[in-house]
Biopython code that builds the backbone (N, CA, C, O; Angstrom):
import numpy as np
from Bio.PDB.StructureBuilder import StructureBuilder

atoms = [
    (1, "UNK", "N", (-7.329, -9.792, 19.658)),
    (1, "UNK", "CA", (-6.506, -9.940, 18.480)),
    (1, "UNK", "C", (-7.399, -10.324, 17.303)),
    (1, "UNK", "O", (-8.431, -10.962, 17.515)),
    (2, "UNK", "N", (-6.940, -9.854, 15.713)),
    (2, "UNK", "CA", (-7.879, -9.936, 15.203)),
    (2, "UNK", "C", (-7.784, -11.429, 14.260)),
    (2, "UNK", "O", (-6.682, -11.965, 14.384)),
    (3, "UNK", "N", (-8.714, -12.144, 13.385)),
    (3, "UNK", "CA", (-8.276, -13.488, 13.228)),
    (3, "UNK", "C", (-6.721, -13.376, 12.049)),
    (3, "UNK", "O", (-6.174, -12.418, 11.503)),
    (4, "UNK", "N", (-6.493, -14.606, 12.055)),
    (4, "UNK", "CA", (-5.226, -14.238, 10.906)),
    (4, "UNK", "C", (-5.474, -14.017, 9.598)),
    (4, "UNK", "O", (-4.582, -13.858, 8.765)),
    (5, "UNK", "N", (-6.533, -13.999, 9.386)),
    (5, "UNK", "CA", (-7.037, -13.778, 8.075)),
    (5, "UNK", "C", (-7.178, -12.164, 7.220)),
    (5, "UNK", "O", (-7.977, -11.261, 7.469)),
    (6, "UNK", "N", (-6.596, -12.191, 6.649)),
    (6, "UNK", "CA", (-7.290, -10.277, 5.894)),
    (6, "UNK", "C", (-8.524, -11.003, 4.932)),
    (6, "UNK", "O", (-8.585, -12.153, 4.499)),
    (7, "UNK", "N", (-9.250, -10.126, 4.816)),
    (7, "UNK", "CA", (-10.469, -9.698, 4.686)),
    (7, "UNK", "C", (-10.623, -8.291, 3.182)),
    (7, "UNK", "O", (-10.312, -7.107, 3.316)),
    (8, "UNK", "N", (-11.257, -9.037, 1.713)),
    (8, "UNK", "CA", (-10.594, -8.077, 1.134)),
    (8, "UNK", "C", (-11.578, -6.571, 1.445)),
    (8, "UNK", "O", (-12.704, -6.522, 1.939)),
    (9, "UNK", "N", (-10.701, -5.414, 0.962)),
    (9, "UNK", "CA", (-11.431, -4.263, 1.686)),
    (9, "UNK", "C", (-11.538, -4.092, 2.792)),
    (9, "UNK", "O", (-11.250, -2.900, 2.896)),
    (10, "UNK", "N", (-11.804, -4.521, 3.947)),
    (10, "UNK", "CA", (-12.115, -4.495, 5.343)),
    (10, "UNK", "C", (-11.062, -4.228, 6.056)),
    (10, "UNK", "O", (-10.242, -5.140, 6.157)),
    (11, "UNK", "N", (-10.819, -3.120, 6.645)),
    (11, "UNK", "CA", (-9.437, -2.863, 7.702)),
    (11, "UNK", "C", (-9.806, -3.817, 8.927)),
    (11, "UNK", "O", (-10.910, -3.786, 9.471)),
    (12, "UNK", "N", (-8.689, -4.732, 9.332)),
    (12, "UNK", "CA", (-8.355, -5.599, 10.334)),
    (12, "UNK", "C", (-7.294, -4.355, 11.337)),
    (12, "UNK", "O", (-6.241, -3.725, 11.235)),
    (13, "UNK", "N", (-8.665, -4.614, 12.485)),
    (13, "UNK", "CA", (-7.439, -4.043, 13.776)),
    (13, "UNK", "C", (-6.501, -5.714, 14.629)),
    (13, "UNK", "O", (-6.933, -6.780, 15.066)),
    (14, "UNK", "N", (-5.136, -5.118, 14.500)),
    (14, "UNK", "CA", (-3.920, -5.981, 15.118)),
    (14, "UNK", "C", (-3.829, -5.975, 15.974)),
    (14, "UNK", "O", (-3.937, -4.751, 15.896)),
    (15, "UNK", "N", (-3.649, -6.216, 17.462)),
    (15, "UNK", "CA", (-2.636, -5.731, 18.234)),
    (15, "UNK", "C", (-1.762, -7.294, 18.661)),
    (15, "UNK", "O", (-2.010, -8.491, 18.809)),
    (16, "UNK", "N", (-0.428, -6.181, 18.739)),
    (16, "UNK", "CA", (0.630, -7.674, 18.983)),
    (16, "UNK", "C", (1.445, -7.840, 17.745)),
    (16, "UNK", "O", (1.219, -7.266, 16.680)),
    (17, "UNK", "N", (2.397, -8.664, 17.978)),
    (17, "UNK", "CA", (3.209, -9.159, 16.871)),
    (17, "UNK", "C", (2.111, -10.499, 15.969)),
    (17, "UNK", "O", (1.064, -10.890, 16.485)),
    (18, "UNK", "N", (2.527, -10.935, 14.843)),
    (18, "UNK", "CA", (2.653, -11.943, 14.276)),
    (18, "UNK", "C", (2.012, -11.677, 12.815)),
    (18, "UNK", "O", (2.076, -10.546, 12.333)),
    (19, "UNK", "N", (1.480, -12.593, 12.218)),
    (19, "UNK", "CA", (1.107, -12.491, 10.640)),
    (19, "UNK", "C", (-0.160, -12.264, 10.191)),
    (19, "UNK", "O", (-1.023, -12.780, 10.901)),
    (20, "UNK", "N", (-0.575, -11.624, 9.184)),
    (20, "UNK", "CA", (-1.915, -11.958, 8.464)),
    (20, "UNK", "C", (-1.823, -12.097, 7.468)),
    (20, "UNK", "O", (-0.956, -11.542, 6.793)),
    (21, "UNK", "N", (-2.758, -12.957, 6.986)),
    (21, "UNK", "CA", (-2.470, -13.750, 5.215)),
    (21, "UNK", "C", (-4.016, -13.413, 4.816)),
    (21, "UNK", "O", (-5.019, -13.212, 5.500)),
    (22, "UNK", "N", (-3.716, -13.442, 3.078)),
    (22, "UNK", "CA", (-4.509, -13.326, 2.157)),
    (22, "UNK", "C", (-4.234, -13.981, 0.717)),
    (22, "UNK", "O", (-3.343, -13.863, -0.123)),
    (23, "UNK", "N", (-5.498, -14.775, 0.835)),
    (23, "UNK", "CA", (-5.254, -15.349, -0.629)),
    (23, "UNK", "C", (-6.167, -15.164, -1.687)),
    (23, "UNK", "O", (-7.387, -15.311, -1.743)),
    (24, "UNK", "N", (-4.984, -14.667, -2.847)),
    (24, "UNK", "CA", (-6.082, -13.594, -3.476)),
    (24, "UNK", "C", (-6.845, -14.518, -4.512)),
    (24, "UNK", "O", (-6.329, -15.502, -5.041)),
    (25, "UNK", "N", (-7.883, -14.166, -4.691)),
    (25, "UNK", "CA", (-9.124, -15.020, -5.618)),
    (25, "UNK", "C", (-9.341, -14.434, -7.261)),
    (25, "UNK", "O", (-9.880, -15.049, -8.182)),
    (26, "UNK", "N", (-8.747, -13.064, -7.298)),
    (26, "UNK", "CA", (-8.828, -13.187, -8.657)),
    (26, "UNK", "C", (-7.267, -12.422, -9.341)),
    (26, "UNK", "O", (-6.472, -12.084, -8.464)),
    (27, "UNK", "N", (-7.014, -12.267, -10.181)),
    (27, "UNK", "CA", (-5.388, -11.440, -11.032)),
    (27, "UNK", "C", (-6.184, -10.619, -11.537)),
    (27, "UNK", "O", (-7.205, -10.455, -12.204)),
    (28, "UNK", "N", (-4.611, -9.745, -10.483)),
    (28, "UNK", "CA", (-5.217, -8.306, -10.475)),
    (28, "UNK", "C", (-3.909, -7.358, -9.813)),
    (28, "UNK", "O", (-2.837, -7.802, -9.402)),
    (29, "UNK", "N", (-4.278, -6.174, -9.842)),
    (29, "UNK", "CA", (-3.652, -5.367, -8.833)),
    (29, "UNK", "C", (-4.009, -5.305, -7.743)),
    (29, "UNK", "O", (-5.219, -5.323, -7.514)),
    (30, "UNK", "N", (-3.063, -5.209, -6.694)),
    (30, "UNK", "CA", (-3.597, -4.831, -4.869)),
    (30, "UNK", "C", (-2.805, -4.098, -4.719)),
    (30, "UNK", "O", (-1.901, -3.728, -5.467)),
    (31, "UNK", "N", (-3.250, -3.642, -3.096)),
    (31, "UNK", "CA", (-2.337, -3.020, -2.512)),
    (31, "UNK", "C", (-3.008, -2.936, -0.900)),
    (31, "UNK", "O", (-4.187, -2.844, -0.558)),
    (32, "UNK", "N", (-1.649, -3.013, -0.006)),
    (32, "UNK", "CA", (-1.831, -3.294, 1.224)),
    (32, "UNK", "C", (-1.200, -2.128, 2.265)),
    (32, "UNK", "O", (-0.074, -1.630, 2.284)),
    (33, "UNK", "N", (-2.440, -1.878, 3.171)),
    (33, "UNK", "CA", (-1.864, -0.256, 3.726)),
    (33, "UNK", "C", (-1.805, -0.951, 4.749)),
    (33, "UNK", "O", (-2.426, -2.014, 4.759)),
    (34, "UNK", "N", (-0.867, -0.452, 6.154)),
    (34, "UNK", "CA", (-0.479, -0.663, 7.420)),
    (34, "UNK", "C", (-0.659, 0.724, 8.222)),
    (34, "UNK", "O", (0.061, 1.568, 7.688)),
    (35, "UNK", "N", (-1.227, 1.146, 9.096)),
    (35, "UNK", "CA", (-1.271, 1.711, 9.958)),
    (35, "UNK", "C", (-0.883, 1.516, 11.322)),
    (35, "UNK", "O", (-1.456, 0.673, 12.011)),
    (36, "UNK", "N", (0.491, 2.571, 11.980)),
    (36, "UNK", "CA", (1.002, 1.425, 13.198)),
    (36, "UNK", "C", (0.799, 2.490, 14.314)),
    (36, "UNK", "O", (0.998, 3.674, 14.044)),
    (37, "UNK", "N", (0.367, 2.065, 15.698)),
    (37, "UNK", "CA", (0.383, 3.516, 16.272)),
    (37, "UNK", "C", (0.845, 2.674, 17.923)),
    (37, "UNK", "O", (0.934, 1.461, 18.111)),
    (38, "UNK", "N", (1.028, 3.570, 18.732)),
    (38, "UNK", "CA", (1.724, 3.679, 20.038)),
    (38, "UNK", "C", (2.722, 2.258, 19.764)),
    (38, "UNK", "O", (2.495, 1.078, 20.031)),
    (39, "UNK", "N", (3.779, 2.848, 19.188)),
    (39, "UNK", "CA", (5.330, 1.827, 18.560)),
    (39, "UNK", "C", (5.990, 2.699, 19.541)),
    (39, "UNK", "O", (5.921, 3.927, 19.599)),
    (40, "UNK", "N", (6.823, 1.671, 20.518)),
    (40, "UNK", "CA", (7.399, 2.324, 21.400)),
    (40, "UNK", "C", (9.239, 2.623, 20.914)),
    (40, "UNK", "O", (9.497, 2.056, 19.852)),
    (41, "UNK", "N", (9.988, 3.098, 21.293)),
    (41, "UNK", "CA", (11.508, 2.820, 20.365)),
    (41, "UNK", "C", (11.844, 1.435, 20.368)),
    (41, "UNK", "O", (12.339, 0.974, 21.397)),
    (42, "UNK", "N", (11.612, 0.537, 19.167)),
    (42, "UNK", "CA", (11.921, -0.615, 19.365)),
    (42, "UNK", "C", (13.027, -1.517, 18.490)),
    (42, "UNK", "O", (14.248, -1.362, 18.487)),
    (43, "UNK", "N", (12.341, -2.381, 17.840)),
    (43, "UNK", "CA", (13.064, -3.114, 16.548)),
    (43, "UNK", "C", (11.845, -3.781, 16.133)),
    (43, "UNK", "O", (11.783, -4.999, 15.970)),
    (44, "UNK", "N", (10.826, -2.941, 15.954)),
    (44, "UNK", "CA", (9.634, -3.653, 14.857)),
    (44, "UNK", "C", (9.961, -3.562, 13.889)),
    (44, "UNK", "O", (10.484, -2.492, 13.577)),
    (45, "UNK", "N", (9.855, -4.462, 13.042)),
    (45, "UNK", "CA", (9.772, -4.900, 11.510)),
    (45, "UNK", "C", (8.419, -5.301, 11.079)),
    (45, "UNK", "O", (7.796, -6.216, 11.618)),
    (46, "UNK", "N", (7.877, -4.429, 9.861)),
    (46, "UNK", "CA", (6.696, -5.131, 8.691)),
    (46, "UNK", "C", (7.527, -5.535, 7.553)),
    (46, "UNK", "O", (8.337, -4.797, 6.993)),
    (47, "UNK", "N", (7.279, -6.743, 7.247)),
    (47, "UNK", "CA", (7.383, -6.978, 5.974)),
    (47, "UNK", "C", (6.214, -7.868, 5.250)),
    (47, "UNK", "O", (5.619, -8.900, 5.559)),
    (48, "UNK", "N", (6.164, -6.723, 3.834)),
    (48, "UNK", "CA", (4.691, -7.738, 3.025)),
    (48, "UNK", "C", (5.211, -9.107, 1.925)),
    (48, "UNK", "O", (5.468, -8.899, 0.739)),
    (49, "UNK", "N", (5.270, -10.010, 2.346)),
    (49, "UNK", "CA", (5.766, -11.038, 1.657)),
    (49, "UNK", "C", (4.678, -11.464, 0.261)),
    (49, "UNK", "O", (3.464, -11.470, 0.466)),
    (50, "UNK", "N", (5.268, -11.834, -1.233)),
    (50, "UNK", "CA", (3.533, -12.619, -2.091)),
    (50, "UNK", "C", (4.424, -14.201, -2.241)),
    (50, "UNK", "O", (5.397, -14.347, -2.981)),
    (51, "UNK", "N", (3.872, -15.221, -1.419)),
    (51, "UNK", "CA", (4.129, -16.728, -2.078)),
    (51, "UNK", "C", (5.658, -17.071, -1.151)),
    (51, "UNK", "O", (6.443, -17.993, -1.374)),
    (52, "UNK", "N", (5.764, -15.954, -0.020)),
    (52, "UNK", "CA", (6.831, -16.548, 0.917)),
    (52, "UNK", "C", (7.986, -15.438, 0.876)),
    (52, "UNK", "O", (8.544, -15.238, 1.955)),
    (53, "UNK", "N", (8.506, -14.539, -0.447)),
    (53, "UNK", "CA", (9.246, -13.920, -1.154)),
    (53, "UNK", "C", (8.744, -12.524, -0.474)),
    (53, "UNK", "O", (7.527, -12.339, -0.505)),
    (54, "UNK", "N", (9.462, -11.639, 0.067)),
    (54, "UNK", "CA", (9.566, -9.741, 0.282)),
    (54, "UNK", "C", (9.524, -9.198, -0.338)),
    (54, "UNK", "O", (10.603, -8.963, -0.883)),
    (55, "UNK", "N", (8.027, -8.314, -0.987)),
    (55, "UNK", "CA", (7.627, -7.717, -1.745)),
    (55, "UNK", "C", (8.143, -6.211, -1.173)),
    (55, "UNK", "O", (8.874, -5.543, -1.904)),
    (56, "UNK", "N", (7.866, -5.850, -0.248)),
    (56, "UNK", "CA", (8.034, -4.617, 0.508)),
    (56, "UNK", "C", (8.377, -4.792, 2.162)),
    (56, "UNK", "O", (7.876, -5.531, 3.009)),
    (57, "UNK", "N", (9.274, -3.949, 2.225)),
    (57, "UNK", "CA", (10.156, -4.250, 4.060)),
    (57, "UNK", "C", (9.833, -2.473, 3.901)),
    (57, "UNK", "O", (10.179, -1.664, 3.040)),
    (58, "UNK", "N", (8.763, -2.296, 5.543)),
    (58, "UNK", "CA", (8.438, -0.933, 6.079)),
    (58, "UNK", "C", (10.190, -0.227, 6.295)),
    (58, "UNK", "O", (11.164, -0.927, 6.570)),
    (59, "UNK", "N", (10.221, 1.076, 6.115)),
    (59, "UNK", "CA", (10.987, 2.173, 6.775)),
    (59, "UNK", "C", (11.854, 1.189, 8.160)),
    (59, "UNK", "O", (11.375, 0.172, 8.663)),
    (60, "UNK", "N", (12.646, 1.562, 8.391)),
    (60, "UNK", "CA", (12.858, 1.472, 10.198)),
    (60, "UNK", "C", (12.562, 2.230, 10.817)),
    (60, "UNK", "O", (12.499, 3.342, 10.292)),
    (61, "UNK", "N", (12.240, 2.123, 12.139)),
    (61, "UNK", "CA", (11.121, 3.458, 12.957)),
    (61, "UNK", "C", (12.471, 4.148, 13.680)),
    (61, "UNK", "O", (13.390, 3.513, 14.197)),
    (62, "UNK", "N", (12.370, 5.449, 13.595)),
    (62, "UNK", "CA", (13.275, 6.141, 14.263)),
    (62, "UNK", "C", (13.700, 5.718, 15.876)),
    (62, "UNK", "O", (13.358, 4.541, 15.982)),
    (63, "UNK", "N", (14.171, 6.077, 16.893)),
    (63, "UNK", "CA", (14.074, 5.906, 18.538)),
    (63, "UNK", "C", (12.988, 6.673, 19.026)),
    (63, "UNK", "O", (12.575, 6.494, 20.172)),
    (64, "UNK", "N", (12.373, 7.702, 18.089)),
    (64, "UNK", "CA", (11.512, 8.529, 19.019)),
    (64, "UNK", "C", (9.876, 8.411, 18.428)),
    (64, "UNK", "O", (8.930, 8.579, 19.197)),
    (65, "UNK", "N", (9.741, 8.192, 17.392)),
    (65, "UNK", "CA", (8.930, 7.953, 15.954)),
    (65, "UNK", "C", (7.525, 7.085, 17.232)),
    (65, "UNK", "O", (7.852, 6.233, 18.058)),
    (66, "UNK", "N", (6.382, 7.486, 17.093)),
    (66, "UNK", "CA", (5.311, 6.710, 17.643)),
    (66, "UNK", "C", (4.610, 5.995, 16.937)),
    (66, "UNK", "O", (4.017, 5.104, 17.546)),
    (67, "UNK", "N", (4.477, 6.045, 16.020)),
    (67, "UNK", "CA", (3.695, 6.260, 14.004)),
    (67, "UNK", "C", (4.395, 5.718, 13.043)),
    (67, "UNK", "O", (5.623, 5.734, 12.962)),
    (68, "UNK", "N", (3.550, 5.167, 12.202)),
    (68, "UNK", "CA", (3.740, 5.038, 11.086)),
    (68, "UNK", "C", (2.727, 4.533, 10.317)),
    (68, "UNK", "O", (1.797, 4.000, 10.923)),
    (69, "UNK", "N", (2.682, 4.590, 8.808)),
    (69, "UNK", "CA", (1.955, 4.529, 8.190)),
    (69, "UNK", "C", (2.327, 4.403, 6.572)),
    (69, "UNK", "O", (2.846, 5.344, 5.971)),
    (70, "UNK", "N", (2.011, 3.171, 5.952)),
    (70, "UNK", "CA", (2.769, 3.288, 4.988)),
    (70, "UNK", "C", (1.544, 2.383, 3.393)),
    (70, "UNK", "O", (0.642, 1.651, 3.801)),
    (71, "UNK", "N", (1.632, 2.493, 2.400)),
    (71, "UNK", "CA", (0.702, 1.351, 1.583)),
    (71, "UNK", "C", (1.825, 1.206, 0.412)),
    (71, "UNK", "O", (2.755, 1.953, 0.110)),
    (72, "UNK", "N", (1.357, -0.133, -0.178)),
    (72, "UNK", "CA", (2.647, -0.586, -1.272)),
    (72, "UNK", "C", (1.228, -1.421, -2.062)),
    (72, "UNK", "O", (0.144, -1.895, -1.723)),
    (73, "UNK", "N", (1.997, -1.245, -3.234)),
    (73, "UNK", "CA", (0.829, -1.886, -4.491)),
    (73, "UNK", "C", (1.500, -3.017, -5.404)),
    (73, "UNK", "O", (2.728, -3.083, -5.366)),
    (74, "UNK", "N", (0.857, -3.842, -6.158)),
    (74, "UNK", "CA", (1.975, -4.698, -6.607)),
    (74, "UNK", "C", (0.999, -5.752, -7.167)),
    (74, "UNK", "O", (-0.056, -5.985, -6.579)),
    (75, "UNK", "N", (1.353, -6.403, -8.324)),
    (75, "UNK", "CA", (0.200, -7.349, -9.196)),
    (75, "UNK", "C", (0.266, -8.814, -8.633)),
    (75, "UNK", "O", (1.123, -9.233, -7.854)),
    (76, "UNK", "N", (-0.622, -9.410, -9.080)),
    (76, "UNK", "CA", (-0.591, -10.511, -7.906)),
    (76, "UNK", "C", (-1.610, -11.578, -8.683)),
    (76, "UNK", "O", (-2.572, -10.909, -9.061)),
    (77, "UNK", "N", (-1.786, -13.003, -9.079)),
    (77, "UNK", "CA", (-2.163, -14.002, -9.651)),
    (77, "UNK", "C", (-3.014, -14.420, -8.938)),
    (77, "UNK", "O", (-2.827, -13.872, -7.852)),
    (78, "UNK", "N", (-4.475, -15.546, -8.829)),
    (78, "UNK", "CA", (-5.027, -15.832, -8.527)),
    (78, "UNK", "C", (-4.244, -16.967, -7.531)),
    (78, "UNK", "O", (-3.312, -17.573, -8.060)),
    (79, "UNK", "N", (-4.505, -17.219, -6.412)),
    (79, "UNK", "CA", (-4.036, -18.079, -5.587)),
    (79, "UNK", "C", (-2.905, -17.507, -4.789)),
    (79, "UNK", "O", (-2.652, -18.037, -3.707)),
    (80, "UNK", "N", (-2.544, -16.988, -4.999)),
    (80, "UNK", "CA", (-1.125, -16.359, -4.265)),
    (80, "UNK", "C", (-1.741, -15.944, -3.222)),
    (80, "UNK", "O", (-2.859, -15.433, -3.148)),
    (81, "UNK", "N", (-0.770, -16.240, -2.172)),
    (81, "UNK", "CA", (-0.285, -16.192, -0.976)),
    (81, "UNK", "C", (-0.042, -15.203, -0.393)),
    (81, "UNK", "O", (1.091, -15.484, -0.003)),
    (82, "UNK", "N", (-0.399, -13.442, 0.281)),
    (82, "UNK", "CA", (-0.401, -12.481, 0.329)),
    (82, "UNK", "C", (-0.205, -12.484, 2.021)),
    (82, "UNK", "O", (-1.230, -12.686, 2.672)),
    (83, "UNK", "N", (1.538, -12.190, 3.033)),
    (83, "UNK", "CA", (1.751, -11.806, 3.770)),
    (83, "UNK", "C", (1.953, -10.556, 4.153)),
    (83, "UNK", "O", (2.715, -9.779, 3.577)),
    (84, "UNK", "N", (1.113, -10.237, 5.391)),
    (84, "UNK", "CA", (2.327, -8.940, 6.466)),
    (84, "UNK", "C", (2.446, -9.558, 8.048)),
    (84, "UNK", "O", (1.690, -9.995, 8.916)),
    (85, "UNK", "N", (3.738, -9.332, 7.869)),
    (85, "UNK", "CA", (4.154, -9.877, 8.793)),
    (85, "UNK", "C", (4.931, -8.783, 9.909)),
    (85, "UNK", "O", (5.686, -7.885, 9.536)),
    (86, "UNK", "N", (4.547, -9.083, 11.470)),
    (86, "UNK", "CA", (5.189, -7.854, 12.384)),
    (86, "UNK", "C", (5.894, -8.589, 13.463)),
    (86, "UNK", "O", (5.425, -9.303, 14.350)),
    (87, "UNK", "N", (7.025, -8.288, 13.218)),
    (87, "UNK", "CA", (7.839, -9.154, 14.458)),
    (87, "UNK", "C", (8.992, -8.017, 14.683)),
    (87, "UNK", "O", (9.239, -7.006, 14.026)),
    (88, "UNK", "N", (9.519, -8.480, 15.688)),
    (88, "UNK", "CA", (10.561, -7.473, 16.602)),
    (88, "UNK", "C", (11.629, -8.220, 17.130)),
    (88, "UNK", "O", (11.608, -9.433, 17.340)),
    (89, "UNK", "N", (12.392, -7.592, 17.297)),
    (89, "UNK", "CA", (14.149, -8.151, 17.691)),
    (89, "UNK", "C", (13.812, -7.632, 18.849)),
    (89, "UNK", "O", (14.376, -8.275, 19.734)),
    (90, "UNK", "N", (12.944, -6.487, 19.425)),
    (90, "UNK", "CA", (13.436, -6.147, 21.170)),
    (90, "UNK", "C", (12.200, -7.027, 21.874)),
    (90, "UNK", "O", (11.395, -7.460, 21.049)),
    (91, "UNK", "N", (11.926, -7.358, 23.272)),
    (91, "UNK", "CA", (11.368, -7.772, 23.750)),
    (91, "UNK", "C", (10.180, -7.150, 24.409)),
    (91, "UNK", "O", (9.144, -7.729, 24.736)),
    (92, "UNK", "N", (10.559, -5.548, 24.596)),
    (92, "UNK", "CA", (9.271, -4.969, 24.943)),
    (92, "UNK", "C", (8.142, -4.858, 23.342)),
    (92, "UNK", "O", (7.015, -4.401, 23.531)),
    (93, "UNK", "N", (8.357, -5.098, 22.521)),
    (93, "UNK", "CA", (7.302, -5.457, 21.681)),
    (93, "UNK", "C", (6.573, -6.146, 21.776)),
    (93, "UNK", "O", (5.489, -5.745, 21.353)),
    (94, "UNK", "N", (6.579, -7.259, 22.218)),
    (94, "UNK", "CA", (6.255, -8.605, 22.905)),
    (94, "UNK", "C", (5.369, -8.203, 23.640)),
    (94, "UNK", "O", (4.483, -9.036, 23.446)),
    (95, "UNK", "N", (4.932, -7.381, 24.469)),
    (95, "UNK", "CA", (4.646, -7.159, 25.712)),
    (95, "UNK", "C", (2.427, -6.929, 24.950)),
    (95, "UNK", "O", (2.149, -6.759, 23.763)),
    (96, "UNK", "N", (1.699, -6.990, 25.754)),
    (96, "UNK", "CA", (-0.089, -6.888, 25.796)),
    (96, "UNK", "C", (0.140, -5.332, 24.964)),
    (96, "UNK", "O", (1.023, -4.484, 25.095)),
    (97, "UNK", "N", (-0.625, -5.370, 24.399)),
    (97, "UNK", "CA", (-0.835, -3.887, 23.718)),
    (97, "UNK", "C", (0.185, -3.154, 23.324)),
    (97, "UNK", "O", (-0.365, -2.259, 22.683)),
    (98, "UNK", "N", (1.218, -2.978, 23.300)),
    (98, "UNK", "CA", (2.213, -2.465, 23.038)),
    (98, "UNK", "C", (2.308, -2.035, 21.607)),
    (98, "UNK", "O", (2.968, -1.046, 21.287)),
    (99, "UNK", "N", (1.680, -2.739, 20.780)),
    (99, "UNK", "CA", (2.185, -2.683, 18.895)),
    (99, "UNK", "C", (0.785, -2.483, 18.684)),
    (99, "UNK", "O", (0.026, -3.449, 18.752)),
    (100, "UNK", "N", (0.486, -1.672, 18.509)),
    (100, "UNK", "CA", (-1.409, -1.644, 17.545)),
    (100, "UNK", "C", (-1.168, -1.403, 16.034)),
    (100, "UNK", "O", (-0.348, -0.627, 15.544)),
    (101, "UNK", "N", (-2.168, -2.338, 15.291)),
    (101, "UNK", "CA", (-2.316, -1.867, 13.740)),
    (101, "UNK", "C", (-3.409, -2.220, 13.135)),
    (101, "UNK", "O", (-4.130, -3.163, 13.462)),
    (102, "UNK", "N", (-3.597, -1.357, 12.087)),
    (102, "UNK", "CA", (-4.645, -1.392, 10.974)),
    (102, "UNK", "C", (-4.381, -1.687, 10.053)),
    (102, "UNK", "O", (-3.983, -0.804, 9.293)),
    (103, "UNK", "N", (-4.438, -3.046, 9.575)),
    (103, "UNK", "CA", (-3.966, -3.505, 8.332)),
    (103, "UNK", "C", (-5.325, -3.598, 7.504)),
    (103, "UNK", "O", (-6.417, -3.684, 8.065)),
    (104, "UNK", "N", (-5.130, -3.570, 5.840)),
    (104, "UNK", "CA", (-5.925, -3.077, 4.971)),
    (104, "UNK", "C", (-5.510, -3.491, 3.564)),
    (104, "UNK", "O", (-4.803, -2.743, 2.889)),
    (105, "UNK", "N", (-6.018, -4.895, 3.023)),
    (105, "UNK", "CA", (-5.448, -5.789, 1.883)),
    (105, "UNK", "C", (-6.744, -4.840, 0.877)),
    (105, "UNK", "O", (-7.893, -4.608, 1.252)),
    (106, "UNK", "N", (-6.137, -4.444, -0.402)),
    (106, "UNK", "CA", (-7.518, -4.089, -1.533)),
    (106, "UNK", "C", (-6.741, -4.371, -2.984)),
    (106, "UNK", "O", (-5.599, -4.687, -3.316)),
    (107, "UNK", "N", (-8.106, -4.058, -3.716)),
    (107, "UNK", "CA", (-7.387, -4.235, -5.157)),
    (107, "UNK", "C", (-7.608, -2.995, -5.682)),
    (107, "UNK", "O", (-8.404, -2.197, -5.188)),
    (108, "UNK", "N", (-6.805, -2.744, -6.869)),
    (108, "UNK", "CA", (-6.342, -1.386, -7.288)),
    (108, "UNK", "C", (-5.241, -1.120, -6.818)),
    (108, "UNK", "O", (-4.790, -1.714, -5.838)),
    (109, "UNK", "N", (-4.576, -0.108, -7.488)),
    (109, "UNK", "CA", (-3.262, 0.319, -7.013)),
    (109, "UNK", "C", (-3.750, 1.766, -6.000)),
    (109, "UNK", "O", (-2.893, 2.424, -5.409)),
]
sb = StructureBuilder()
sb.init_structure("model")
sb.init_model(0)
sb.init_chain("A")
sb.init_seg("    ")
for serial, (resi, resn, name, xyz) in enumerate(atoms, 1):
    if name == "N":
        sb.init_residue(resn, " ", resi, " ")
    sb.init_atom(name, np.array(xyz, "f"), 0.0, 1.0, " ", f" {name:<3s}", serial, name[0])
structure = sb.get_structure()
C-alpha cells in the first residue's frame, strides 16, 4: 500500500480502500487524476474533498464496468487540505487487492 501521502507530480499506486491527502504549498491551480482498474461490480465511491468539503464525487461504476478513469481541476490556496478518498458500501471491496489505483495530485489545470 502506498504511504497516505500524495506526492506533487508523482503518480501514487493504491491498492485497497482508504484516503490520500495533500497539502498544497503554494495558490494555484491543480488537478487530480484517478486511475481505477480490476473494480469488481461493487459500491466504490471516489470522492476528492479541499479542507473536508466535496469538490468532485467520481461517476458510479456500472455492474459490469472494470475501469475507470477520471481527472477534475479546481483552484486551491496555500495550506489547504487536498482529499481522495475510496471507500465502498459492499464488502467484497474490502477484500487484498481487489480495488487498484493510480492516483496523481499536479498543478495546472
Amino acid at each position: 500500500m502506498a504511504a497516505p501521502y500524495l506526492v506533487l507530480n508523482q503518480p501514487q499506486v493504491f491498492v485497497g480502500l482508504g484516503t490520500l491527502t495533500y497539502t498544497v504549498a503554494t495558490t494555484g491551480n491543480y488537478n487530480v487524476q484517478v486511475q481505477l482498474s480490476e473494480v469488481p461490480p461493487s459500491g466504490l465511491s471516489v470522492v476528492v474533498n479541499k479542507n473536508g468539503s466535496p469538490i468532485f464525487t467520481a461517476p458510479t461504476l456500472t455492474p459490469t464496468q472494470i475501469a475507470q478513469q477520471f481527472k477534475t481541476s479546481f483552484q486551491s490556496s496555500a495550506t489547504d487540505s487536498i482529499t481522495v478518498v475510496l471507500s465502498s458500501s459492499t464488502a467484497i471491496d474490502e477484500q487484498l487487492n481487489t480495488v487498484k489505483s493510480v492516483i496523481t495530485i499536479g498543478q495546472g489545470f
